[in-house]
C-alpha beads as a LAMMPS data file, in Angstrom:
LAMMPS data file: protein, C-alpha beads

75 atoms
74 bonds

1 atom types
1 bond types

-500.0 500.0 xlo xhi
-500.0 500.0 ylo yhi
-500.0 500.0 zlo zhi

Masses

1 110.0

Atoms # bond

1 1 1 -136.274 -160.591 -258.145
2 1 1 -135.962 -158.229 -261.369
3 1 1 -132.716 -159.614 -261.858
4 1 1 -133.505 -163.351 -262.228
5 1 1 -136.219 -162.031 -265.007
6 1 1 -132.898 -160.331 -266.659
7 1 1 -131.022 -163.644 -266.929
8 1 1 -132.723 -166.004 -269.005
9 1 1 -131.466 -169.294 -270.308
10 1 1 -131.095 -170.070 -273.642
11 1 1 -130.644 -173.322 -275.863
12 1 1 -127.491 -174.931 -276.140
13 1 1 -126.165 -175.008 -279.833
14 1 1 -125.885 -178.494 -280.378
15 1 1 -130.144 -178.597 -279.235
16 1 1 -130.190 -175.684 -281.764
17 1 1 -128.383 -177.640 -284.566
18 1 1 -130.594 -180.987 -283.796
19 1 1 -133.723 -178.357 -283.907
20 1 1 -132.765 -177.078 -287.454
21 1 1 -131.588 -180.361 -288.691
22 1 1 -135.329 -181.906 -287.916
23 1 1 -137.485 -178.958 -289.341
24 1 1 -135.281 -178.760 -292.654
25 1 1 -138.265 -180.852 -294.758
26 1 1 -140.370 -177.815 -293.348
27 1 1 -138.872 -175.406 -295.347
28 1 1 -140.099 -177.250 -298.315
29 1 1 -143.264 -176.721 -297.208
30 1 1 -143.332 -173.227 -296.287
31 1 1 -142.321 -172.904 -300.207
32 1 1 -145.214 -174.855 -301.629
33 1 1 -147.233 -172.861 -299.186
34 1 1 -146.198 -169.476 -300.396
35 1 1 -145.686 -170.756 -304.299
36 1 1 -149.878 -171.821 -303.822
37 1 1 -150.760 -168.669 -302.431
38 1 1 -148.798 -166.448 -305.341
39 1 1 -149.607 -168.798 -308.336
40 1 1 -152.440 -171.216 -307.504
41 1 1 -154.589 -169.063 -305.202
42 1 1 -155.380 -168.910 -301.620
43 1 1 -158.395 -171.395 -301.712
44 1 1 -155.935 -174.485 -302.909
45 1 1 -153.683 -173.656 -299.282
46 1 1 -154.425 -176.994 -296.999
47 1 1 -154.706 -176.789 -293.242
48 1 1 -152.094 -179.103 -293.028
49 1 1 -150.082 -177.006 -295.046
50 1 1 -150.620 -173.818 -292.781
51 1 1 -149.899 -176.450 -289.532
52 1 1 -146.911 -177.195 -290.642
53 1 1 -145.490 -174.008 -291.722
54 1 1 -146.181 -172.700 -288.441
55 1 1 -144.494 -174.996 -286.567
56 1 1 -141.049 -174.798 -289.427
57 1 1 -141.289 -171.349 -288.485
58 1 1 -141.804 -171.669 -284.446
59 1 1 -138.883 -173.673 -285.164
60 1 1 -136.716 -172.039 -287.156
61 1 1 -137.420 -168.550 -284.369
62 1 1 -135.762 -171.073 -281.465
63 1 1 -133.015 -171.830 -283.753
64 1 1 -131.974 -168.322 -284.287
65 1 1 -132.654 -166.803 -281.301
66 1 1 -131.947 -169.438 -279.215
67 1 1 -134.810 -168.995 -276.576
68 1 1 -138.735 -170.520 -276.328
69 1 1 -141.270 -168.625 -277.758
70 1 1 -143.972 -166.727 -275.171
71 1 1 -147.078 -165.726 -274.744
72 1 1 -146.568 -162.179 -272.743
73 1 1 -148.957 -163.060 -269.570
74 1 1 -151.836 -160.080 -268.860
75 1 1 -151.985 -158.150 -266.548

Bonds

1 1 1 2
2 1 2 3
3 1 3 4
4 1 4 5
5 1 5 6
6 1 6 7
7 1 7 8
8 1 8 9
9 1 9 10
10 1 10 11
11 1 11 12
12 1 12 13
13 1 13 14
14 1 14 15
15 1 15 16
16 1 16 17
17 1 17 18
18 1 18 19
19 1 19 20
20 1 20 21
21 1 21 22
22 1 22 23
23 1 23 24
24 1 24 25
25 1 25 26
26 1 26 27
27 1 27 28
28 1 28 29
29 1 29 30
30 1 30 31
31 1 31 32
32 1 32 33
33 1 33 34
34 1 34 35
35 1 35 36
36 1 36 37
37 1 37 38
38 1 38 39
39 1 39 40
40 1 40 41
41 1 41 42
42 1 42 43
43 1 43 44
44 1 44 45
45 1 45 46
46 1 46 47
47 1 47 48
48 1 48 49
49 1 49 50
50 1 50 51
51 1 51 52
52 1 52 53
53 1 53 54
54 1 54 55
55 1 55 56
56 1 56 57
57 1 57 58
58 1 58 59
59 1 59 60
60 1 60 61
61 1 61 62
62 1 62 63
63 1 63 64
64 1 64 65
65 1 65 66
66 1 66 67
67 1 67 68
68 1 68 69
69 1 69 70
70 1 70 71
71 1 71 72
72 1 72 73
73 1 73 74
74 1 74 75
């Protein structure tokens, strides 16, 4: 059973590619957000802003790792 745990799967490269292709516009947004935060201030940052930063980055993790992000489970 331990060694099913030790094999996981990860995403094919041309999912990968797709992945990065569709999140590019979010890296323009994770650079307004960190341009308001440095120049503007923290109070001008939108929620949609954060939102959408997060998921750029979620996406941009399965893109170069090549596996899902998880949530370790408690014990």
């Amino acid at each position: 059973m331990d060694e099913d745990k030790s094999h996981k799967q990860t995403i094919p490269a041309n999912v990968r590619v797709l992945i990065a292709l569709v999140a590019s516009p979010t890296l323009m947004v994770i650079g307004m957000l960190i341009y308001t935060i440095l120049f503007i201030g923290w109070k001008n940052v939108s929620i949609s802003m954060i939102i959408f930063s997060t998921l750029g980055l979620i996406c941009y993790y399965i893109v170069f790792t090549g596996k899902l992000p998880r949530i370790p489970k408690q014990k």
